[in-house]
TILOPA-407817 format. One line per field, with one value per residue (C-alpha): residue in one letter; x, y, z. Coordinates in nm, 2 decimals, decimal comma. Layout:
BEGIN
code <- c(A / ...);
u <- c(X / ...);
v <- c(Y / ...);
w <- c(Z / ...);
***
This chain:
BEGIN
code <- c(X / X / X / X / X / X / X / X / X / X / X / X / X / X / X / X / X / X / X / X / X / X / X / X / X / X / X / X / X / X / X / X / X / X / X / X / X / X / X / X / X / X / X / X / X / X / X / X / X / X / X / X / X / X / X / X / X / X / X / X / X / X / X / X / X / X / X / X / X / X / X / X / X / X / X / X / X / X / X / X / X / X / X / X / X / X / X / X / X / X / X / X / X / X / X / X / X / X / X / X / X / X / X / X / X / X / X / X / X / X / X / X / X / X / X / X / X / X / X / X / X / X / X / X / X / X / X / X / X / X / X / X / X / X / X / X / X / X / X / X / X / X / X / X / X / X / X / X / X / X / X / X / X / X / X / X / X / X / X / X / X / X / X / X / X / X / X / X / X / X / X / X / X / X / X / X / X / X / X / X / X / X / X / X / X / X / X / X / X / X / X / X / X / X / X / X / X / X / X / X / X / X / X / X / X / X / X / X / X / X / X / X / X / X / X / X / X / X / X / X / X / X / X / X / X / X / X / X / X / X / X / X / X / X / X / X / X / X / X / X / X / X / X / X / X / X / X / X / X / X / X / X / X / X / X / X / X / X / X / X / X / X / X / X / X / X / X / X / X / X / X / X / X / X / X / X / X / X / X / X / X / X / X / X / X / X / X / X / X / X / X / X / X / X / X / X / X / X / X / X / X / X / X / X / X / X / X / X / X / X / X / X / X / X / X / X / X / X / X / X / X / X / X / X / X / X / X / X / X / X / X / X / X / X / X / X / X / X / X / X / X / X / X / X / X / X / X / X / X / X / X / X / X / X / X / X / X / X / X / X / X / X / X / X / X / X / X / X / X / X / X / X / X / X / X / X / X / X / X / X / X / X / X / X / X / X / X / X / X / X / X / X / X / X / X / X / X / X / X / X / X / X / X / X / X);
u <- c(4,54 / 4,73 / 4,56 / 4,70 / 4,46 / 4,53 / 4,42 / 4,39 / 4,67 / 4,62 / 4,86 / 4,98 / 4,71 / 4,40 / 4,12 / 4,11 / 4,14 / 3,81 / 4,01 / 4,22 / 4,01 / 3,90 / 4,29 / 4,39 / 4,13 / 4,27 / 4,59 / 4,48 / 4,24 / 4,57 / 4,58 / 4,91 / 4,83 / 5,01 / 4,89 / 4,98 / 4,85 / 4,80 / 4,97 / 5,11 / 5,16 / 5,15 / 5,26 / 5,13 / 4,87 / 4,65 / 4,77 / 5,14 / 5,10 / 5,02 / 5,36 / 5,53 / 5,28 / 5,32 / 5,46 / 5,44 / 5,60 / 5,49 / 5,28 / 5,53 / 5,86 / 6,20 / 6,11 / 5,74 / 5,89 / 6,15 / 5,86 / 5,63 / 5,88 / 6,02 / 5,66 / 5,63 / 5,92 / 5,78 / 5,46 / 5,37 / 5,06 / 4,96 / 5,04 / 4,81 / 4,55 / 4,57 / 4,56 / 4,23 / 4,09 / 4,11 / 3,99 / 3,63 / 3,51 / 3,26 / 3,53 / 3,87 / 3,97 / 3,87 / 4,11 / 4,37 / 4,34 / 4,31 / 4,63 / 4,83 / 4,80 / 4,90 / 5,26 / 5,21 / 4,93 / 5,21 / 5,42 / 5,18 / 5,12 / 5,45 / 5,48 / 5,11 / 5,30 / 5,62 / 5,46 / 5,25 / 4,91 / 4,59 / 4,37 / 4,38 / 4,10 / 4,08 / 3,86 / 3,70 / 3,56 / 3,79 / 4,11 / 4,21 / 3,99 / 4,14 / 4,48 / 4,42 / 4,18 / 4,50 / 4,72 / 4,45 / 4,45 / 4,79 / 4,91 / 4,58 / 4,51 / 4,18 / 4,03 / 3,78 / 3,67 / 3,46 / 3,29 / 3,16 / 3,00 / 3,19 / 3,37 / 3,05 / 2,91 / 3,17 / 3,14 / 3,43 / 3,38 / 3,21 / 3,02 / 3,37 / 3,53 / 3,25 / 3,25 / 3,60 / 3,62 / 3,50 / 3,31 / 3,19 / 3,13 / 2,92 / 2,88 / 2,51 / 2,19 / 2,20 / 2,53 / 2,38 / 2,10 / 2,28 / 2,52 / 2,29 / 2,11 / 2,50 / 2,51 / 2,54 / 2,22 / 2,34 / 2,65 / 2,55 / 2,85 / 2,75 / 2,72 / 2,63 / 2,91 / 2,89 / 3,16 / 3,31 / 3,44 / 3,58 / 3,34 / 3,47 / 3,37 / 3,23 / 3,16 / 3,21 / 2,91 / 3,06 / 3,14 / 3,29 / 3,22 / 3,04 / 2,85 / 3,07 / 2,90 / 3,21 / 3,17 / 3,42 / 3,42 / 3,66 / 3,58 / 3,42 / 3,08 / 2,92 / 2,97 / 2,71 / 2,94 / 2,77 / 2,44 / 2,57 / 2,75 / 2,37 / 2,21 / 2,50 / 2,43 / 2,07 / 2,15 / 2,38 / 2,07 / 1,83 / 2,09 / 2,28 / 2,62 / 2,77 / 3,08 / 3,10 / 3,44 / 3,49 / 3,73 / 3,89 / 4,10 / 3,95 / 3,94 / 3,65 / 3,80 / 3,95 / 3,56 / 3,44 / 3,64 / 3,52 / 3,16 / 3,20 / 3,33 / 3,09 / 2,81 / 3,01 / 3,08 / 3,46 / 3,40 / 3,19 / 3,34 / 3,67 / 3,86 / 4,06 / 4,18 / 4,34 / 4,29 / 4,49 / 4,22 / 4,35 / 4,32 / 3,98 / 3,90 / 4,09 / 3,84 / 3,52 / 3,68 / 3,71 / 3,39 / 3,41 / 3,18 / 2,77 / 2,68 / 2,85 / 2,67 / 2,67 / 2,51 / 2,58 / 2,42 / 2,28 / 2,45 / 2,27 / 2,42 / 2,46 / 2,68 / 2,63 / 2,70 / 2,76 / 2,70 / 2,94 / 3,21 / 3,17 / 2,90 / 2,93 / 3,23 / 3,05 / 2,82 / 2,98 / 3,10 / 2,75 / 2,77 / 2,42 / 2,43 / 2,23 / 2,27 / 2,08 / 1,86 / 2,07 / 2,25 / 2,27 / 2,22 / 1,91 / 1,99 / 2,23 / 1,99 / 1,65 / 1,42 / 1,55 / 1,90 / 1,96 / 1,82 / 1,76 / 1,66 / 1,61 / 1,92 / 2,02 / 1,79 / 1,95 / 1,64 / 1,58 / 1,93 / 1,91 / 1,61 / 1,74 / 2,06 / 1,90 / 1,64 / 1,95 / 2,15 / 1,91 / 1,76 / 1,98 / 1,79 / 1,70 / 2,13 / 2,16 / 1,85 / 2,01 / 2,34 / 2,27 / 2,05 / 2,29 / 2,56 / 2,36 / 2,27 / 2,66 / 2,69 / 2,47 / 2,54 / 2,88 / 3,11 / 3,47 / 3,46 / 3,16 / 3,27 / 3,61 / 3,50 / 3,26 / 3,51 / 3,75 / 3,47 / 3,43 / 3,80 / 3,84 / 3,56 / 3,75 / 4,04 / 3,91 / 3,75 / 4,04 / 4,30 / 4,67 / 4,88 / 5,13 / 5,48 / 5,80 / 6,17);
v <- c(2,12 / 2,40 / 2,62 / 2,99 / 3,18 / 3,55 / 3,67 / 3,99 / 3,96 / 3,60 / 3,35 / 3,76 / 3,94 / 3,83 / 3,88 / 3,61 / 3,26 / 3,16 / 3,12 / 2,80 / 2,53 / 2,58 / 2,60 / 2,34 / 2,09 / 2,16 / 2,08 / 1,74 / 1,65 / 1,69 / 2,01 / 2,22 / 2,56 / 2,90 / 3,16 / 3,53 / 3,77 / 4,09 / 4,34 / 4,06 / 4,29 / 4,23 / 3,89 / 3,54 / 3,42 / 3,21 / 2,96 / 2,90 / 2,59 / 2,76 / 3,00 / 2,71 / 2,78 / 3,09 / 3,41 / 3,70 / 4,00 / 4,32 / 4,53 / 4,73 / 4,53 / 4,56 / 4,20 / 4,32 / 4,66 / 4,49 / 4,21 / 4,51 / 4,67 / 4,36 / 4,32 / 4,64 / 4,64 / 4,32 / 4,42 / 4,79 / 4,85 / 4,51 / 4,70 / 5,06 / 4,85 / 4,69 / 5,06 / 5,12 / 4,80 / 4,93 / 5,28 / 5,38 / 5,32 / 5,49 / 5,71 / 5,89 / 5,70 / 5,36 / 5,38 / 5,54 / 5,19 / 5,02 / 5,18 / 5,11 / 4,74 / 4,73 / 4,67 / 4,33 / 4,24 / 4,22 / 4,02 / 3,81 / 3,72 / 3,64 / 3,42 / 3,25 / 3,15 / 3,07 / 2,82 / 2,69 / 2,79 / 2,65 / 2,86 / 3,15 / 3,25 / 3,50 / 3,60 / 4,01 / 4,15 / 4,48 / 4,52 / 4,19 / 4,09 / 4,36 / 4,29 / 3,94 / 4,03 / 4,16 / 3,94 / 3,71 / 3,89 / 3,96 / 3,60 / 3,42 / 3,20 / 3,14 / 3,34 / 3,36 / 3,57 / 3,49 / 3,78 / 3,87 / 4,13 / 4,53 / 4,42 / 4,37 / 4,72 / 4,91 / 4,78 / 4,84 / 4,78 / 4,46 / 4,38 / 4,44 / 4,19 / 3,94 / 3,94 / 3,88 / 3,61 / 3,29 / 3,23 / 3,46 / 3,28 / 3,42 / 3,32 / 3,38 / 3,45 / 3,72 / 3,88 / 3,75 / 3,97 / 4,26 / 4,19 / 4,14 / 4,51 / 4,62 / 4,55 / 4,14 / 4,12 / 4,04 / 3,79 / 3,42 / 3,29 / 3,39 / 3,11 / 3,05 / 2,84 / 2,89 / 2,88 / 2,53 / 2,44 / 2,06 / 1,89 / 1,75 / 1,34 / 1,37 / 1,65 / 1,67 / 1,81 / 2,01 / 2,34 / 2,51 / 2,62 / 2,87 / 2,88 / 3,07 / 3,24 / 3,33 / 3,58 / 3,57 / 3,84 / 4,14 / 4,42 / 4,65 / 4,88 / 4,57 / 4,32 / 4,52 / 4,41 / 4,74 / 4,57 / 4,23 / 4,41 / 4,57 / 4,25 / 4,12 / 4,36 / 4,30 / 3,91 / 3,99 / 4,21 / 3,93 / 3,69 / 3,48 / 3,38 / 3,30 / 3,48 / 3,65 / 3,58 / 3,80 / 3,68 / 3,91 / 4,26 / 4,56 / 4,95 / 4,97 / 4,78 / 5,06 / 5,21 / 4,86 / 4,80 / 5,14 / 5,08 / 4,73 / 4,89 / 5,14 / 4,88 / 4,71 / 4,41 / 4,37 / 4,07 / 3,87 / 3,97 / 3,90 / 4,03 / 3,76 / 3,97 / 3,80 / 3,42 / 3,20 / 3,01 / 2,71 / 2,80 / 2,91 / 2,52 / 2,35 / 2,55 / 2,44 / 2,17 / 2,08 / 2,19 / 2,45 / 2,71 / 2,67 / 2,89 / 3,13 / 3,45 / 3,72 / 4,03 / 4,18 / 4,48 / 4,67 / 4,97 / 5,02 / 5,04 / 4,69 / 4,70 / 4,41 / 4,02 / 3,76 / 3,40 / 3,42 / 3,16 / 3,23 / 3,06 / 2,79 / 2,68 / 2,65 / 2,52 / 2,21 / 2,18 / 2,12 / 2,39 / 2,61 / 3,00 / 3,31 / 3,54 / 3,87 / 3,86 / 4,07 / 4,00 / 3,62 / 3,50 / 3,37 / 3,15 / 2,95 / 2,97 / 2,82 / 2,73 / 2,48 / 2,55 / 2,87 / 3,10 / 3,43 / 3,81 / 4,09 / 4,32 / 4,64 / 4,48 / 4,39 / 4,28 / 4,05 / 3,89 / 3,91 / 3,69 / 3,49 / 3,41 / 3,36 / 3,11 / 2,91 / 2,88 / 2,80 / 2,52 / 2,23 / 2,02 / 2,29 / 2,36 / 1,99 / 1,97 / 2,34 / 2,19 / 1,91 / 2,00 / 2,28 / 2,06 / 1,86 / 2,16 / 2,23 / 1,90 / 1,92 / 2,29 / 2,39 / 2,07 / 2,17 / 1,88 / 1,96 / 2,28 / 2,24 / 1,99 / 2,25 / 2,45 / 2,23 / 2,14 / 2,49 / 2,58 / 2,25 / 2,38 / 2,72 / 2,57 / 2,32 / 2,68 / 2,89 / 2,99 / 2,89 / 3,10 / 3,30 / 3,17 / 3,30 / 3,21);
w <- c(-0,16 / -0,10 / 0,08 / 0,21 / 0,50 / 0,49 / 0,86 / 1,02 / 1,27 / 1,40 / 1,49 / 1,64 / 1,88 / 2,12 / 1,85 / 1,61 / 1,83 / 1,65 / 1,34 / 1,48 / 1,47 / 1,12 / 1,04 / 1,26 / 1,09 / 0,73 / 0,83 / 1,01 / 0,66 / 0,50 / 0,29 / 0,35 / 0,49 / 0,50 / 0,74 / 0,61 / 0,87 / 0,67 / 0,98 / 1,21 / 1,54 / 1,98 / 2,15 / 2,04 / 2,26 / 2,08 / 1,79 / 1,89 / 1,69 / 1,38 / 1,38 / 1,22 / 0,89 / 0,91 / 0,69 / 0,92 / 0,74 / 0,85 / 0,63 / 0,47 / 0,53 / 0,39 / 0,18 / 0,12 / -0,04 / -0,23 / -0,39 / -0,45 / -0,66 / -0,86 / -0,96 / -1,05 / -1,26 / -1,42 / -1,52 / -1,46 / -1,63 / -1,41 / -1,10 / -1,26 / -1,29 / -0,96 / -0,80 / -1,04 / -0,90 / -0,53 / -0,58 / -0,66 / -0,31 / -0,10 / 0,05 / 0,05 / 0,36 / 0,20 / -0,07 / 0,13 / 0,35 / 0,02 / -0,13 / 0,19 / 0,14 / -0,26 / -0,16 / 0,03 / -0,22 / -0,49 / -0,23 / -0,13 / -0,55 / -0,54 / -0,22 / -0,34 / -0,66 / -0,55 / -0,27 / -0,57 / -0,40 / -0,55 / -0,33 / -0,14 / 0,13 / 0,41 / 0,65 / 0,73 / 0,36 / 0,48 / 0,38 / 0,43 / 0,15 / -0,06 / -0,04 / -0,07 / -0,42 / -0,58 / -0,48 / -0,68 / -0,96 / -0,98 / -0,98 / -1,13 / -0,82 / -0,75 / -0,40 / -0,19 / 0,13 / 0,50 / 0,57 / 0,92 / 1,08 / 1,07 / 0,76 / 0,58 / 0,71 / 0,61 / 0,22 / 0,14 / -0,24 / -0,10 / -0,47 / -0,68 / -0,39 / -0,42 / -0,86 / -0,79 / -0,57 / -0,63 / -0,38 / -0,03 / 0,25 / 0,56 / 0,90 / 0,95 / 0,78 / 0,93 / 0,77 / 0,41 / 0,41 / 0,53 / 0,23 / -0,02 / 0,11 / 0,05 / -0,28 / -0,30 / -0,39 / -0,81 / -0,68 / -0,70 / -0,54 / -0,17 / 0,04 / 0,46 / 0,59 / 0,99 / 1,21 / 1,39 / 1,66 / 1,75 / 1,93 / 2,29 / 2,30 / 2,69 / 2,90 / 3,27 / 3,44 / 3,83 / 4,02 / 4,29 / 4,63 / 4,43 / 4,08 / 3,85 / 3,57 / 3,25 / 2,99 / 2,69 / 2,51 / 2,43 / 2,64 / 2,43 / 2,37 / 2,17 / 2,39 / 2,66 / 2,97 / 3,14 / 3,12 / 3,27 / 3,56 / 3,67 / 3,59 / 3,86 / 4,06 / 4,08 / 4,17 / 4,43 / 4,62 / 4,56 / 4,79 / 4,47 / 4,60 / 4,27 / 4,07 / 3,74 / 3,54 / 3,24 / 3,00 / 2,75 / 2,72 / 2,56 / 2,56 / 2,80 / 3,09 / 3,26 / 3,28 / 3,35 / 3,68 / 3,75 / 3,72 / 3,89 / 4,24 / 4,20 / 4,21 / 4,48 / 4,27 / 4,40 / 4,57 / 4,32 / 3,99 / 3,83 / 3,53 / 3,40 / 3,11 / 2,78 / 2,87 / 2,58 / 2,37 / 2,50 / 2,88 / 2,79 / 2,65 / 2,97 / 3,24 / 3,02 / 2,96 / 3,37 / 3,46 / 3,73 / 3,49 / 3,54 / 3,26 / 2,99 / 2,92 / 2,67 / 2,66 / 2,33 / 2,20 / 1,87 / 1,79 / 1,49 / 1,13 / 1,15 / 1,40 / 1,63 / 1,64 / 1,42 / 1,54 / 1,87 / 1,86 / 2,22 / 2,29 / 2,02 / 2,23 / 2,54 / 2,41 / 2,27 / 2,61 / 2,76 / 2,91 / 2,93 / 2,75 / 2,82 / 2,54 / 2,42 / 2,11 / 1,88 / 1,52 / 1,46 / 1,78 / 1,79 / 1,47 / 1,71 / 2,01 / 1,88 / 2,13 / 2,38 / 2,32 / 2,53 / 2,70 / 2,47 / 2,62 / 2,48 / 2,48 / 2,69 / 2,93 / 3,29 / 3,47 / 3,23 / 3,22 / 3,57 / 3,57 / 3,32 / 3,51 / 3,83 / 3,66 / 3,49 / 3,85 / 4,07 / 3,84 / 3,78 / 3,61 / 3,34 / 3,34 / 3,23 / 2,99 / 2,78 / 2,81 / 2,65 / 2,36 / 2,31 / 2,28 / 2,03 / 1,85 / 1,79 / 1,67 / 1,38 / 1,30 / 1,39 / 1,37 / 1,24 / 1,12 / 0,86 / 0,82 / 0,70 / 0,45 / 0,30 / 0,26 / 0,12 / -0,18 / -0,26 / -0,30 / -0,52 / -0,71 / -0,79 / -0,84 / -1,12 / -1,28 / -1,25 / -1,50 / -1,45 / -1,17 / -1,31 / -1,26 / -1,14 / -1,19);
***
């Protein structure tokens, strides 16, 4: 197949790494991919490999102007309706987002045809989803959408996207039934399709001079890092010689290396900042981590995780999690595979983390049942192919694209 992924930014940005290996695996089963990131903007860090596939016009782009208007020209009442089709949203500042995209909706119609697309999917039920919607309509090619967490909350016209599409895929049960409260509920074409990740053939069990505890995760307020710097602080008093690695760039970090000296964490915590995805892989990947912890919170309004790539990574790795009970979570983490606390809770991470380090036989035991866990939920491998049969089912379904001399 012919397959084109519309991202948010990615192969461009730190944000969307967990997007490669469901790429990278379509490519290897051998469909042809093209990657269209909707506003490709910052340096490449993660992906370089998928630059090659990719189309990474800016949003409103001499070329994408120039398309926009051609297809104007060639069908205006085509390109009214299209503005009809993205307005009637919850608010003024939905369709203004909405709007802003029409232009490289029409452009990417005519790239979709041109490249003789038979599907077009793209992840984030936002904007993403709505300029990849027109495109669809526009050029009669069959689409689809993965949507995850904030994207889902902010319904923006989530039903009209998902009577639309063929089918909508989410990442949890979780996200589902916050859809289906969203308006979802009548669609029939929703389905869960987790996350993958490739799945390492060994694992390499080690450490350091001292037990290094990783967190991945963008520095921001859902991620809870404030909670895991007192639980930190609270192992450091009880006598735990170990260090805290957190992985990942964000807003908060200025406040965060604040609030770590202040706890006089200096010595025992590092801020790595934006590690490439595939540095990331290599230090699971030779051991020196004992355990990966996240302690994500619920910021109500839906607002909190999906499943965490994260820790499906790590995981796969053998490598034991700690995690907080919030979003989708604890449908990755059933019992035996993790260890789960409540959120907002630092004593109890605290005790969690001390449990896992100072227990090695319980490190191996989690590591390896969540590493076989990964294996029967989250394998790319699995994943891709259920993708692959639903965009051959919509393509078999789907009226001609419309073509372009």
């Amino acid at each position: 197949m012919k397959i084109v992924y519309v991202t948010a930014f990615l192969p461009h940005g730190s944000d969307e790494a967990f997007l490669i290996p469901e790429i990278n695996q379509l490519i290897r089963s051998g469909h042809e991919v093209l990657v269209v990131p909707r506003s490709p903007r910052g340096r490449i860090l993660h992906g370089e490999e998928l630059v090659k596939w990719t189309r990474g016009e800016t949003l409103h782009s001499i070329r994408v102007l120039k398309a926009a208007l051609a297809e104007t020209l060639a069908a205006p009442s085509h390109t009214v309706g299209a503005v009809r089709l993205l307005l009637g949203g919850r608010s003024p500042m939905l369709a203004i987002k909405n709007l802003a995209i029409v232009p490289k909706a029409l452009w990417l119609a005519r790239v979709a045809t041109l490249w003789r697309a038979d599907h077009i999917h793209c992840h984030w039920a936002g904007t993403t989803a709505s300029m990849t919607m027109l495109a669809s309509w526009r050029s009669g090619i069959p689409w689809s959408f993965t949507a995850h967490r904030w994207d889902i909350v902010e319904n923006n016209l989530l039903a009209r996207k998902a009577a639309s599409a063929s089918f909508v895929r989410l990442i949890s049960g979780d996200g589902l039934k916050i859809a289906k409260a969203l308006g979802l509920g009548s669609a029939n074409n929703a389905r869960v399709i987790h996350m993958g990740v490739p799945i390492p053939n060994r694992v390499r069990r080690g450490s350091g001079p001292r037990p290094v505890v990783l967190c991945p995760a963008r520095l921001v307020e859902v991620k809870g890092h404030r909670f895991l710097l007192e639980a930190w602080q609270i192992l450091q008093r009880s006598g735990l010689d170990a260090e805290l690695w957190l992985a990942g760039q964000g807003e908060l970090r200025p406040r965060l290396e604040t609030l770590s000296r202040a706890l006089g964490l200096t010595g025992s915590v590092k801020f790595l900042g934006a590690v490439p995805h595939d540095d990331l892989l290599k230090i699971y990947a030779e051991a020196p981590v004992s355990a990966v912890v996240l302690a994500s919170i619920d910021l109500g309004s839906g607002v909190h995780e999906g499943i965490p790539v994260a820790l499906i990574e790590a995981m796969s790795y053998g490598i034991p999690v700690v995690a907080t009970a919030t979003g989708g979570t604890p449908e990755l983490l059933v019992p035996g595979t993790g260890l789960l606390v409540p959120p907002a809770d630092p004593t109890a991470l605290a005790d969690a983390l001390q449990t896992l380090l100072r227990d090695g036989k319980l490190r191996e035991r989690l590591g390896d049942s969540g590493r076989q866990r990964v294996l029967e939920a989250h394998n790319i491998f699995q994943v891709a192919a259920e993708l692959v049969k639903e965009f051959e089912a919509a393509t078999r379904t789907a009226p001609a694209a419309m073509q372009y001399a």
